[in-house]
C-alpha positions as CSV (number, residue, x, y, z in Angstrom):
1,X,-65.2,-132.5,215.4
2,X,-65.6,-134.4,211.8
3,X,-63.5,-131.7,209.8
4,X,-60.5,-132.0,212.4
5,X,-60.9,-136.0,212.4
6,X,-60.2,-135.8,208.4
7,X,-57.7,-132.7,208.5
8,X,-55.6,-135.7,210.9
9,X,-55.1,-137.3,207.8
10,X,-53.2,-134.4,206.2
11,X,-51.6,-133.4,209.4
12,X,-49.7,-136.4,209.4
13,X,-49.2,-136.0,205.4
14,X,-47.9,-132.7,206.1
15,X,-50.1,-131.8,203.7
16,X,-53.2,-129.5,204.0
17,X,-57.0,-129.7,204.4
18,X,-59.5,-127.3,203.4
19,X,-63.4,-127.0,204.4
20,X,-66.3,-126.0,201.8
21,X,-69.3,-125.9,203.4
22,X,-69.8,-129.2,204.9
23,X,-67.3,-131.1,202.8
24,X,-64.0,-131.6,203.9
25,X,-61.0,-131.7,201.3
26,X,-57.9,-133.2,202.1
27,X,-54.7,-132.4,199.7
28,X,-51.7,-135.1,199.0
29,X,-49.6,-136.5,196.6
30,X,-51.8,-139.0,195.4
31,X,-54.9,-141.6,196.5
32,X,-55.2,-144.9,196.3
33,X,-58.4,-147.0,196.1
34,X,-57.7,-150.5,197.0
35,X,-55.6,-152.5,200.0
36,X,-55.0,-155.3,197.9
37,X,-51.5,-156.8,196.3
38,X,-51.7,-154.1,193.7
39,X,-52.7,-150.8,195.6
40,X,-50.9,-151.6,198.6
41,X,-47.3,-153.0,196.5
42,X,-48.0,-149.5,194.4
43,X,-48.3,-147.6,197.6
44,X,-44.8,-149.2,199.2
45,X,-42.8,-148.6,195.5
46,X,-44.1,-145.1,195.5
47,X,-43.4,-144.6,199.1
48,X,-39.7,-145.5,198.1
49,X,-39.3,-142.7,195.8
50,X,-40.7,-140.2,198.8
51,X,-44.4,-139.8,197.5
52,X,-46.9,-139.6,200.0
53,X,-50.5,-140.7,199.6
54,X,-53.7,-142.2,201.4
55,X,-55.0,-145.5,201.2
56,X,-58.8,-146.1,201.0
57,X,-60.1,-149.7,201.4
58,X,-63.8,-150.5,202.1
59,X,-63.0,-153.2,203.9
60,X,-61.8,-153.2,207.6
61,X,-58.7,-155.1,207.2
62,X,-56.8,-156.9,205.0
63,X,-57.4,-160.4,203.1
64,X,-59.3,-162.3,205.8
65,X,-58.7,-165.7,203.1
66,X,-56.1,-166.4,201.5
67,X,-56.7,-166.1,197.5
68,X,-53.5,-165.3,195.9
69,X,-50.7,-167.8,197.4
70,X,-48.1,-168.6,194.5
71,X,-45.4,-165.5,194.6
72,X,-43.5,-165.9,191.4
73,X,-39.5,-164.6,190.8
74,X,-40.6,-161.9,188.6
75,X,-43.0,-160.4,191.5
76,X,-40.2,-161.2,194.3
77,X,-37.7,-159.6,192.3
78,X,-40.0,-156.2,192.4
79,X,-40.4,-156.4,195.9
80,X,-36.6,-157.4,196.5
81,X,-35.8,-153.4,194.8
82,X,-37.3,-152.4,198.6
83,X,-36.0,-155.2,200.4
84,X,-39.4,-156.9,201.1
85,X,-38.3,-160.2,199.8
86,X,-36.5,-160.8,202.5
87,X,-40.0,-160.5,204.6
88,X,-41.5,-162.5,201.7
89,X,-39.0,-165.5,202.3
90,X,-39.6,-165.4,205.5
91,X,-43.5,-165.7,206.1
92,X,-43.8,-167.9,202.8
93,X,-43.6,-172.0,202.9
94,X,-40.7,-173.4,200.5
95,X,-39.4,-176.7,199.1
96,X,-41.0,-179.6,199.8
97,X,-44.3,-177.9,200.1
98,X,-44.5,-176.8,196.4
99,X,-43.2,-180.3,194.9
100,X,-46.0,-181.6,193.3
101,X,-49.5,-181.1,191.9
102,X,-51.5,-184.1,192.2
103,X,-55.0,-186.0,191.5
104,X,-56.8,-188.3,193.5
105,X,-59.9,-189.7,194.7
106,X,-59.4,-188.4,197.9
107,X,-56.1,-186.7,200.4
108,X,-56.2,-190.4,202.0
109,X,-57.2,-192.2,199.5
110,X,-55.6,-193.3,195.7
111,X,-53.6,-191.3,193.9
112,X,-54.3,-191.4,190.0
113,X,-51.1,-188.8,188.9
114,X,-48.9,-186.0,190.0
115,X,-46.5,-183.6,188.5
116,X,-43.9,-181.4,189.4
117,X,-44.4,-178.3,190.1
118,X,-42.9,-174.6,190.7
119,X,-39.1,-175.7,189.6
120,X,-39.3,-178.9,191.4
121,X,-38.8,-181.0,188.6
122,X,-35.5,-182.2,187.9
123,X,-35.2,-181.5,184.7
124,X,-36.3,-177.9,184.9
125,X,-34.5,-176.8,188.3
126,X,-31.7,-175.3,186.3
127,X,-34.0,-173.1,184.5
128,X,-35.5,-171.6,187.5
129,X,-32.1,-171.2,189.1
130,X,-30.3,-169.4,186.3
131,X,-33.4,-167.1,185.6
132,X,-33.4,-165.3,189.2
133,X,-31.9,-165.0,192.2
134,X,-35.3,-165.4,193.6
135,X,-37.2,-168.8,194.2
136,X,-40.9,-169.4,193.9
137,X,-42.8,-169.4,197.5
138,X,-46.0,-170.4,198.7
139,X,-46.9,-166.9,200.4
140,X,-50.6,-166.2,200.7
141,X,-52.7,-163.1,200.4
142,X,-53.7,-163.2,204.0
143,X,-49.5,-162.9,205.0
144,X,-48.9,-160.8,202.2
145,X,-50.8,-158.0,202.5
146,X,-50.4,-156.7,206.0
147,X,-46.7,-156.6,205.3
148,X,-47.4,-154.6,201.8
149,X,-49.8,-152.3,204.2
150,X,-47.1,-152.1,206.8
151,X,-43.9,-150.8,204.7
152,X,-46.4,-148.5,202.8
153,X,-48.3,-146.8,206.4
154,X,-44.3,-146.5,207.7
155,X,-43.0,-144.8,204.3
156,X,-45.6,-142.1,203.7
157,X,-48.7,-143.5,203.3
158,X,-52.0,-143.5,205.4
159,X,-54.7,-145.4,204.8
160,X,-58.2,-145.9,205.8
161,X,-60.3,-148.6,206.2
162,X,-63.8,-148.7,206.5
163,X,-64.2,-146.1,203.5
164,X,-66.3,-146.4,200.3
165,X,-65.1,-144.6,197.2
166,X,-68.2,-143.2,195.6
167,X,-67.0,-141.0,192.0
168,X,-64.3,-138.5,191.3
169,X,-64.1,-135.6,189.1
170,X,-60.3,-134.6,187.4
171,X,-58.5,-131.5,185.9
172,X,-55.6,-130.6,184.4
173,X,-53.7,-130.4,187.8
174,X,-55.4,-133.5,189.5
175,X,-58.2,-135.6,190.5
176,X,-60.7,-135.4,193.7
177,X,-62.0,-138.5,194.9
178,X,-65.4,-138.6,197.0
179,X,-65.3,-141.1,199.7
180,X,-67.7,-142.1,202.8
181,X,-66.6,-143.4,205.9
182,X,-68.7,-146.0,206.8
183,X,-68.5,-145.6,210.7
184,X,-69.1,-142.4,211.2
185,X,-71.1,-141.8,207.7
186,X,-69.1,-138.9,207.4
187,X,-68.6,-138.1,203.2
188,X,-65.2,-136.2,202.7
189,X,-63.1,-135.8,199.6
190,X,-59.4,-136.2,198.9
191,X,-57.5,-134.3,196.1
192,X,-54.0,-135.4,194.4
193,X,-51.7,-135.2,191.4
194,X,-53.2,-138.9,190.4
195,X,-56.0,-141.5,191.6
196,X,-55.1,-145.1,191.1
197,X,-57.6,-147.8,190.8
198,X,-56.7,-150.6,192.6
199,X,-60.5,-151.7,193.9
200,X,-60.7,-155.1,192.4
201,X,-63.0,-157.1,189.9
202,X,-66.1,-154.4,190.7
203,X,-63.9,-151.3,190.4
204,X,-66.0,-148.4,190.7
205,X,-63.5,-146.3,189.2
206,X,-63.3,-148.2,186.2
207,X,-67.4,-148.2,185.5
208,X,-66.9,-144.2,185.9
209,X,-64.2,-144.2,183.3
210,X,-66.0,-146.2,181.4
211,X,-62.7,-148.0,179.6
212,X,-64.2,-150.9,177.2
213,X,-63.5,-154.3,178.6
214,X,-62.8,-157.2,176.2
215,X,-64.7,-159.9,177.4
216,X,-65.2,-163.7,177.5
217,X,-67.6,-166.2,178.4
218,X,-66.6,-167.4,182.2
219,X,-65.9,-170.6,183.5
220,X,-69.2,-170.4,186.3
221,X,-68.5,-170.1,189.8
222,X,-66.5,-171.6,192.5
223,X,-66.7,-171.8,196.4
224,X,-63.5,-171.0,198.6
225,X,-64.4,-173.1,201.6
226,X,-61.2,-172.0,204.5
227,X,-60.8,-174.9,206.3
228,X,-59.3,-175.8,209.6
229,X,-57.9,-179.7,209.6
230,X,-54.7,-181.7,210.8
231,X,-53.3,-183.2,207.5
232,X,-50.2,-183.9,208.9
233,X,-50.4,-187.7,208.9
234,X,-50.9,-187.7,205.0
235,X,-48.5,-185.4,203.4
236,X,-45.4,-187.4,203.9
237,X,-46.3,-189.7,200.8
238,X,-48.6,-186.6,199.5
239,X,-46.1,-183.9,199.3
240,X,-47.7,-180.6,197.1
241,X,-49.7,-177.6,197.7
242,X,-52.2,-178.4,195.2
243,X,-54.4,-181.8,195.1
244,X,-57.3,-182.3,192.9
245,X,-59.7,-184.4,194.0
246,X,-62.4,-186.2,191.8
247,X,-64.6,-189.1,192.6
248,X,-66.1,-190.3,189.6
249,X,-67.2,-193.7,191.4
250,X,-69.2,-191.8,193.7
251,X,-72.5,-189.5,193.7
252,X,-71.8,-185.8,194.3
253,X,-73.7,-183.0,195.6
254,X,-74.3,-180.6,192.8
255,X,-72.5,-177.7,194.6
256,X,-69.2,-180.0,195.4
257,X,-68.5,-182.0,191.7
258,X,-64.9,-181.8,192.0
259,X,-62.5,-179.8,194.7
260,X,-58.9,-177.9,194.1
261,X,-57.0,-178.9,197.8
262,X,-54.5,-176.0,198.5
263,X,-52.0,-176.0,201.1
264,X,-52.8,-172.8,203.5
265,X,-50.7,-173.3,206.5
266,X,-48.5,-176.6,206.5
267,X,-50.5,-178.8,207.7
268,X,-53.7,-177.6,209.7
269,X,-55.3,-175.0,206.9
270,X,-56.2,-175.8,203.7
271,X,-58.6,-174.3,201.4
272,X,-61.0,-176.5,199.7
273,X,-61.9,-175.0,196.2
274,X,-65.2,-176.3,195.2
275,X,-66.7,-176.7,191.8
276,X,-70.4,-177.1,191.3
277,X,-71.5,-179.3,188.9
278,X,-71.5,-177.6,185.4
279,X,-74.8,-175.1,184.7
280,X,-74.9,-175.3,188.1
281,X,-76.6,-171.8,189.4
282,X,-75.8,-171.8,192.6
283,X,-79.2,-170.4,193.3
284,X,-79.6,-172.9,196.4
285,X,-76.7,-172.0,198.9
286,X,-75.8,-175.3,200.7
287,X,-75.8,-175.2,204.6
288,X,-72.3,-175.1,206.8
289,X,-72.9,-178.9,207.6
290,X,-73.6,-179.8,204.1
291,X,-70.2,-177.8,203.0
292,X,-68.6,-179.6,206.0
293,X,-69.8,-183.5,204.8
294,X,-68.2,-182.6,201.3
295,X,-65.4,-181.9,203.1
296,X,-64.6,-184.8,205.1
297,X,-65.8,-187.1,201.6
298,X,-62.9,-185.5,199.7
299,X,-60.2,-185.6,203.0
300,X,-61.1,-189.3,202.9
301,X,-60.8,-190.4,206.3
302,X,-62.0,-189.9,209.9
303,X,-59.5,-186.4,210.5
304,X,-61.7,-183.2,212.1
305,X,-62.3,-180.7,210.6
306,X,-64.2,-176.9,211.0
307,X,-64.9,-174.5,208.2
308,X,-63.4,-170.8,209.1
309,X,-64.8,-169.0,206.0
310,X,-66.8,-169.3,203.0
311,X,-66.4,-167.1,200.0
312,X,-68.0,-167.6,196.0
313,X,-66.5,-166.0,193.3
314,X,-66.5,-166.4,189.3
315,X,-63.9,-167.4,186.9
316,X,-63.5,-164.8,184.2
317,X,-62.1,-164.0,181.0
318,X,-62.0,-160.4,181.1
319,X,-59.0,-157.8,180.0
320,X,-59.8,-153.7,180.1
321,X,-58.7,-152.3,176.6
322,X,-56.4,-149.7,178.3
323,X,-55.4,-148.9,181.6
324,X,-55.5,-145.1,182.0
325,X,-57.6,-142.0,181.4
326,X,-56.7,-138.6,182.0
327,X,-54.7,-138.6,185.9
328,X,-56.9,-142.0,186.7
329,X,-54.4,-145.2,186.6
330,X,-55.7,-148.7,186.8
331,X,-54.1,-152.2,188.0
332,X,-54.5,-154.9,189.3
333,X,-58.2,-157.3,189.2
334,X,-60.1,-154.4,188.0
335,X,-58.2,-154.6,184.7
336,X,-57.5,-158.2,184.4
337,X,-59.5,-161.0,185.8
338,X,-59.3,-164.1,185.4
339,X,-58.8,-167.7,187.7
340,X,-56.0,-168.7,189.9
341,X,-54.0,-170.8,187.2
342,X,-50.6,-170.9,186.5
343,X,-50.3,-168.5,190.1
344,X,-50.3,-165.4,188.0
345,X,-52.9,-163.0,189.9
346,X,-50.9,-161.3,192.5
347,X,-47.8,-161.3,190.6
348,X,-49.4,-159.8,187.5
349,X,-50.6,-156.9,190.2
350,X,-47.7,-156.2,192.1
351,X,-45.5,-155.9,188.2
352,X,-47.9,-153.5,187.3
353,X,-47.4,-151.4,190.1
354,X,-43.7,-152.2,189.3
355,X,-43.9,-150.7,186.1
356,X,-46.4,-147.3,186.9
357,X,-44.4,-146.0,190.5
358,X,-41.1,-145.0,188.9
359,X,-42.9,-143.2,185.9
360,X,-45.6,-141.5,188.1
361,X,-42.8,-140.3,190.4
362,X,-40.3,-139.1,188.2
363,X,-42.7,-137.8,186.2
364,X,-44.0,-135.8,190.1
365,X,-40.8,-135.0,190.6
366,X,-39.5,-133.2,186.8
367,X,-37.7,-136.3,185.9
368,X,-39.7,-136.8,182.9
369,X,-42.3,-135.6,180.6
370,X,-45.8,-136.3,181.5
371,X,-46.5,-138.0,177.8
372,X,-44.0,-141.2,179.7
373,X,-47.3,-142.4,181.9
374,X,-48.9,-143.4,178.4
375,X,-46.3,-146.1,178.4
376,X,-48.0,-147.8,181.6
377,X,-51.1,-148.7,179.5
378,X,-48.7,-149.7,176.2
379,X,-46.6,-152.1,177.8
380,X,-48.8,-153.8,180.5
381,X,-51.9,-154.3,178.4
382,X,-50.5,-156.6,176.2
383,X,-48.9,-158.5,179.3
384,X,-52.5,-158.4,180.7
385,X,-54.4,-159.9,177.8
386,X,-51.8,-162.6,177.6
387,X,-52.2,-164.0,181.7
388,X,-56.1,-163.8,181.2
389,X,-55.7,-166.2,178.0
390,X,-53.3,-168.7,180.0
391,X,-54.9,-168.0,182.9
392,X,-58.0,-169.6,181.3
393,X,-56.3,-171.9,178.9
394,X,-54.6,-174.2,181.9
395,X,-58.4,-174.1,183.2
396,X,-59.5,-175.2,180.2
397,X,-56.3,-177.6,180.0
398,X,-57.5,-179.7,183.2
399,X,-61.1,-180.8,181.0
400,X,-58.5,-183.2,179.3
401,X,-57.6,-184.7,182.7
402,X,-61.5,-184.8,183.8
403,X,-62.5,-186.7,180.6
404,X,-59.5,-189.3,181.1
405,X,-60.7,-190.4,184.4
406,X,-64.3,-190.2,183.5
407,X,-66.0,-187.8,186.0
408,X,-67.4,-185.6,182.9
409,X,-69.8,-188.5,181.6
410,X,-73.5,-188.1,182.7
411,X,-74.3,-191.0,185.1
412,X,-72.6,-192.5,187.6
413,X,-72.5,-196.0,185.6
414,X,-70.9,-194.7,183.4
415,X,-68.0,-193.0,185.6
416,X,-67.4,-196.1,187.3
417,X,-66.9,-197.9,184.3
418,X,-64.3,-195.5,182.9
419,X,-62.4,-195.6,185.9
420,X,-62.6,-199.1,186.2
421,X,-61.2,-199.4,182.4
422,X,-57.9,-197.5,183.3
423,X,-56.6,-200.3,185.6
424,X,-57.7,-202.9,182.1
425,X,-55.8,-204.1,179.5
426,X,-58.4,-203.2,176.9
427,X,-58.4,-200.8,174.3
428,X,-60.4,-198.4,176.4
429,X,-58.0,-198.7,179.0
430,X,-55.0,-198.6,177.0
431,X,-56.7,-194.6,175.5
432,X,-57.9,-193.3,178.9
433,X,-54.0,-193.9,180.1
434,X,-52.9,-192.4,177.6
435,X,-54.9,-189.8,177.5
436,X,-54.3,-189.5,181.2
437,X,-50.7,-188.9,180.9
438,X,-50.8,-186.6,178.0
439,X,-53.1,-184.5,179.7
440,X,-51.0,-184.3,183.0
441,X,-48.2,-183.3,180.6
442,X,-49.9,-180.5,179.3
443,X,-50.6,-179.1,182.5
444,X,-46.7,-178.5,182.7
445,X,-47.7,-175.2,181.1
446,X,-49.8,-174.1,184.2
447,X,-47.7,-175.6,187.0
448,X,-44.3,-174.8,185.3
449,X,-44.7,-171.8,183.1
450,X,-41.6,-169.8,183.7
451,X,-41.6,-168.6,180.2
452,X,-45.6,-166.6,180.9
453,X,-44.1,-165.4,184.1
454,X,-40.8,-163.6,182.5
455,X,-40.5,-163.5,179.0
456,X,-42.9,-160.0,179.3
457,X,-41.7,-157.5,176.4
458,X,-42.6,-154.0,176.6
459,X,-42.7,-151.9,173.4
460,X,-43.4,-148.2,173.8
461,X,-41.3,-144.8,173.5
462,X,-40.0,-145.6,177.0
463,X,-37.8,-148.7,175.1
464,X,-35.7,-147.5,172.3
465,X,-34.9,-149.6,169.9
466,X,-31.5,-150.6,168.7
467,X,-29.2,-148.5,167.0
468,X,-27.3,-151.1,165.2
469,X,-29.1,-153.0,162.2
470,X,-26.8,-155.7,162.9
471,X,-28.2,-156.7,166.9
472,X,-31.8,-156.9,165.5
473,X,-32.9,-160.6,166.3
474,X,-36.0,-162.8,167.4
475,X,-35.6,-164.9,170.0
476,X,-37.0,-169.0,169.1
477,X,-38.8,-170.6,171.8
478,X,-40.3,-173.9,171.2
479,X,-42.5,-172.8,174.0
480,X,-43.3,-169.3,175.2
481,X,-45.4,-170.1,178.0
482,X,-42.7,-172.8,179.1
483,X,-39.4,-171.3,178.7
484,X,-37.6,-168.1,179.8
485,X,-34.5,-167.3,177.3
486,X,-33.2,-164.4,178.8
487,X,-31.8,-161.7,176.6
488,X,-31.0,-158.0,176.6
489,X,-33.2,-157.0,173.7
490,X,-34.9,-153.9,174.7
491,X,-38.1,-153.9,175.8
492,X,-37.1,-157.5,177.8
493,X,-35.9,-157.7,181.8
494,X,-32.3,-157.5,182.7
495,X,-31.3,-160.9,182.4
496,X,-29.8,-162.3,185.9
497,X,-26.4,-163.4,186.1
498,X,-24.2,-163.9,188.7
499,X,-20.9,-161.3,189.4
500,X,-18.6,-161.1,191.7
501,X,-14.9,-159.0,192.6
502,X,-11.7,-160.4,191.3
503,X,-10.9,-161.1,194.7
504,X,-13.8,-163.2,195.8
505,X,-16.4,-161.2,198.1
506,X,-19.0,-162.5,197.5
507,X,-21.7,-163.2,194.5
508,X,-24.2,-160.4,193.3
509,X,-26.7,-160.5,191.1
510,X,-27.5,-158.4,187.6
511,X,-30.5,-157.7,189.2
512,X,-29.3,-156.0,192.7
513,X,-27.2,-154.0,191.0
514,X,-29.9,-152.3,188.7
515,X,-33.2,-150.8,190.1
516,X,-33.8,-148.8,193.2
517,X,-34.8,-146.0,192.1
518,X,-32.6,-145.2,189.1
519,X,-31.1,-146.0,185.5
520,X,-28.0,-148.9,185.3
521,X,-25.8,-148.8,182.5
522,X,-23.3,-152.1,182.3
523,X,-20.7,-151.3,179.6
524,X,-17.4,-153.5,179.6
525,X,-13.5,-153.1,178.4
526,X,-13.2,-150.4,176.3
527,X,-16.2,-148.5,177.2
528,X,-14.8,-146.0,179.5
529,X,-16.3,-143.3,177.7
530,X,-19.7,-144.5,178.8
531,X,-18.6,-143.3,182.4
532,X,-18.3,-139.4,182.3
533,X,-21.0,-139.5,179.6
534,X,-23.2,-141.0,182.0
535,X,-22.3,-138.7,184.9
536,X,-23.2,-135.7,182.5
537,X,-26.4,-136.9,181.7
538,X,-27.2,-137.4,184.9
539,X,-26.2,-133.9,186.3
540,X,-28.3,-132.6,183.4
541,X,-31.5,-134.4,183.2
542,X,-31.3,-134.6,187.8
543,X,-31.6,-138.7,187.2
544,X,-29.6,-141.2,189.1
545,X,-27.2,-143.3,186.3
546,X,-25.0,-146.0,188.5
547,X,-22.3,-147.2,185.7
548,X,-20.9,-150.3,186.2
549,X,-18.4,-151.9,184.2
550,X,-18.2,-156.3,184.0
551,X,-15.2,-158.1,182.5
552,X,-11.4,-159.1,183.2
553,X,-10.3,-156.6,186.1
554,X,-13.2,-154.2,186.0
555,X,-15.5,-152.8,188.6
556,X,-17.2,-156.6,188.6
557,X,-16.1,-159.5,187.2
558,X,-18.1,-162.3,185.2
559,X,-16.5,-165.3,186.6
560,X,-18.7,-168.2,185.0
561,X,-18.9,-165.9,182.1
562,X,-22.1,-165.5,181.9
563,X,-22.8,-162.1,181.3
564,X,-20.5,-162.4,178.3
565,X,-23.0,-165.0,176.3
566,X,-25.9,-163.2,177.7
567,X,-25.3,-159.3,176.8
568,X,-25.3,-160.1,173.1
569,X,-23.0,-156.3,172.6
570,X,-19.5,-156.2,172.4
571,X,-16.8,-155.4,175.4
572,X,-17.7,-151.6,174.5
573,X,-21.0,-151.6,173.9
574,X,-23.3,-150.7,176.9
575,X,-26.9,-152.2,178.3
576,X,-28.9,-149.5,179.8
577,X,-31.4,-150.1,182.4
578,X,-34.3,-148.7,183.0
579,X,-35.6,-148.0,187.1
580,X,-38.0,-151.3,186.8
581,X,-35.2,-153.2,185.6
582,X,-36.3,-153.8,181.7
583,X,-34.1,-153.5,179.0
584,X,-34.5,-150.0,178.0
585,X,-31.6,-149.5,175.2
586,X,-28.3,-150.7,174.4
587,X,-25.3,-150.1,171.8
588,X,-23.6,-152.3,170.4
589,X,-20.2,-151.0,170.9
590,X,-18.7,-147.3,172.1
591,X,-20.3,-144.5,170.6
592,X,-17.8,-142.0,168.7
593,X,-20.0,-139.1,171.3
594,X,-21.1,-141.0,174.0
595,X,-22.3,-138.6,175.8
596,X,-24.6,-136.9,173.2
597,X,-26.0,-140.8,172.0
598,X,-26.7,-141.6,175.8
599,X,-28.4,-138.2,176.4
600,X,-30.8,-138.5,173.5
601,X,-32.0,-142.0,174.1
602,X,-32.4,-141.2,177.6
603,X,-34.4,-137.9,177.2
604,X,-36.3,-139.9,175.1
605,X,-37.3,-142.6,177.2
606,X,-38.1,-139.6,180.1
607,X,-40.2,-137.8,176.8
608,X,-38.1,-134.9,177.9
């Protein structure tokens, strides 16, 4: 009975299963260990090419509290190549929601600052609007990831809950994963082309492949309390998804110093983020009712309220040295951890999955040379090192707010006289404003950091650089973490700009033209020869290459004329594109043999 339960699995794979004593072997494309936004967003991106694979999760469903919330552009825009935007946009919460970040001494209570947030601002909507033709939503984990699990198990995938990875061994032709099903106990193994590690900040697959980790003191622990309360009557004059709330004036118990507010479910769910006192241990874990008095302190009037769920976790510095080792592919929290600032978990897992699907697929299917999957590692690393430090930098950036209204001084004296000197015209008074609203204004780098969310650049074989001396250029940004300056240097995304037919149909976007599945090339007038070249190469290397040309009566036109101060090539030249929509080469103008210049940057790039 237990060896046909498992040989199921394959059946439905249309793959095979193979008995060896009392082990059972199942045979597939490739395993996944890990549900989460990155194994189950790999899963659906890999599914999309026609690879077929098996989940394992060890938990019985997905999220059951809602971690990850903030779902950038740049992690929309992956999931808008399989059209699951659309089911993004429609589970999320938008606008008003997302206006503001604020502090106060309670949700009913005084208000001492807020800022916008998420490309509310006024002065920074422009910027979010030109940079995609995606908006940030409020969409979290819980919503998420049954819809990521969903497109995947209806694509080609299976997956199985309930099962514990234990160790694998690999070869030169694949890997063989040991799992236990924790119902029925029974232990089984799975063998594939690849094993991706998706299983979170205590990934068993990454202590077996024993990759270094570069690591940094944490910031202690914090307390996810899931609550269940009718905020309704406050957010009018309260509009935001995130509300710090500090009361200096007050005593505190030591597990519940300060609390991050978040918006669940508009209005009746909101998670209350607790942070202990600092050097608190935790050692003592406080009772529902004790967690529940907190609560109603920092809601601040007489509303109801019932705790659903409590969860602890840490805040971390950490960053894995490299992502890959042999056939075994990492992603996700158990190669970058770090805290929930500046919204860049989820997103950072779902682009990594982004970036690994099209190279482990067309690598599975002879459409490139098996030294491309190095690149994973090359160009996501970096990107991973650089959200753990901002990640952890806008934590540290919110001490400067806690020191301006006081509620990091040692007694409680001492707290209430701080606060009190902010409404004073004293010297005191006149400093702690200040610092107060230079501290807020720094934490525009957490709440609107478009520039950490796109301004990734990849460098690795799979970007070639240019081949004219003459296009080499830097890019100056007064600030990289807060402005995106879009650009078609390799190794940067395709920059979004609106197109459209000379006779109006309708705008499209840069970026729904590139991706699924296959290389873009944009070229212009005068680079017809990019056309047939392109057509060539892709008979020859068994790629898809969609051509498209932009300008004054071509296949699209570039009505504002955007594309024109954006391309930075001439009418001739050519941008190519690679599947995951970065920059992968471009020319500056026509090639004198288009064909043989395309062909060799693009066999190249495929390590073919």
């Amino acid at each position: 009975m237990a060896p046909q339960t498992i040989s199921s699995i394959a059946a439905v794979n249309g793959d095979g299963a193979t008995t060896n004593g009392d082990v059972t072997t199942v045979h597939t494309d490739v395993v996944i260990v890990g549900a989460g936004p990155a194994g189950a967003s790999l899963a659906c991106f890999l599914s999309s090419y026609g690879i077929k694979g098996i989940i394992v999760d060890l938990n019985s469903t997905s999220a059951d509290t809602p971690r990850a919330h903030i779902t950038s552009m740049a992690a929309l825009e992956c999931l808008r190549d399989i059209g699951l935007d659309v089911v993004a946009e429609k589970l999320a919460t938008k606008g008003d929601c997302m206006m503001h970040t604020r502090w106060a001494h309670s949700m009913a209570g005084r208000e001492y600052a807020r800022i916008y947030s998420w490309g509310n601002d006024p002065r920074r909507k422009g910027e979010y609007e030109r940079a995609s033709p995606c908006s940030p939503v409020d969409l979290p984990q819980t919503l998420l990831e049954p819809e990521l699990v969903r497109y995947a198990t209806l694509n080609g995938f299976q997956i199985r809950w309930n099962t514990e990875f234990q160790s694998f061994e690999q070869d030169a032709d694949g890997v063989t994963a040991h799992l236990e099903d924790k119902i029925t106990k029974l232990t089984y193994a799975i063998k594939a082309k690849y094993l991706f590690g998706a299983d979170g900040a205590r990934s068993k697959i990454m202590t077996q492949l024993d990759i270094p980790l570069d690591k940094h003191p944490g910031g202690g622990p914090a307390i996810n309390v899931l609550v269940k309360a009718d905020l309704s009557h406050l957010v009018k004059h309260r509009m935001g998804n995130l509300h710090w709330i500090m009361q200096p004036d007050r005593e505190h118990p030591e597990f519940g110093w300060m609390s991050i507010v978040r918006m669940v479910k508009p209005w009746h769910e909101w998670m209350f983020i607790l942070f202990p006192s600092p050097g608190s241990d935790l050692s003592r874990r406080p009772s529902k009712e004790e967690y529940l008095g907190r609560i109603r302190e920092l809601i601040g009037d007489d509303t109801p309220a019932e705790i659903l769920r409590v969860n602890v976790w840490n805040i971390n510095e950490i960053v894995a040295e490299t992502y890959s080792k042999g056939r075994v592919y990492c992603l996700g929290d158990a190669v970058h951890r770090h805290p929930p600032f500046n919204g860049l978990g989820s997103n950072t897992c779902i682009q990594d999955a982004f970036n690994l699907a099209w190279k482990i697929a067309y690598v599975m299917q002879n459409k490139a040379g098996p030294e491309i999957l190095s690149t994973y590692s090359q160009e996501r690393q970096p990107v991973g090192k650089s959200i753990v430090k901002r990640a952890n930098d806008g934590f540290r950036d919110h001490a400067h707010i806690w020191n301006a209204i006081g509620i990091t001084l040692p007694t409680l004296a001492e707290r209430k006289a701080l606060l009190s000197e902010l409404a004073t015209n004293s010297q005191v008074g006149r400093s702690s404003r200040k610092k107060l609203q230079e501290a807020v204004a720094q934490s525009e780098h957490e709440f609107h950091g478009l520039g950490i969310e796109m301004n990734q650049v990849y460098a690795s074989s799979a970007i070639q650089a240019d081949n004219d001396p003459s296009l080499n250029q830097t890019i100056e940004n007064s600030d990289v973490v807060l402005y995106h300056i879009p650009s078609t240097i390799p190794g940067r995304r395709l920059p979004h700009v609106w197109l459209n037919t000379a006779v109006p149909s309708g705008l499209v976007s840069t970026i729904d033209l590139a991706g699924k599945g296959g290389f873009t090339l944009f070229t212009g007038i005068g680079g017809e020869a990019w056309k047939p070249a392109a057509t060539k190469i892709s008979e020859q290397l068994g790629i898809p290459i969609r051509v498209y040309s932009i300008g004054f009566d071509q296949d699209y036109e570039d009505p504002y004329f955007d594309w024109m101060r954006v391309r930075e090539v001439e009418d001739s030249g050519c941008v190519l594109i690679r599947p995951d929509r970065f920059v992968a080469w471009r020319s500056k103008a026509v090639a004198e043999d288009a064909e043989a210049a395309l062909g060799k940057v693009i066999k190249a790039i495929l390590s073919k």
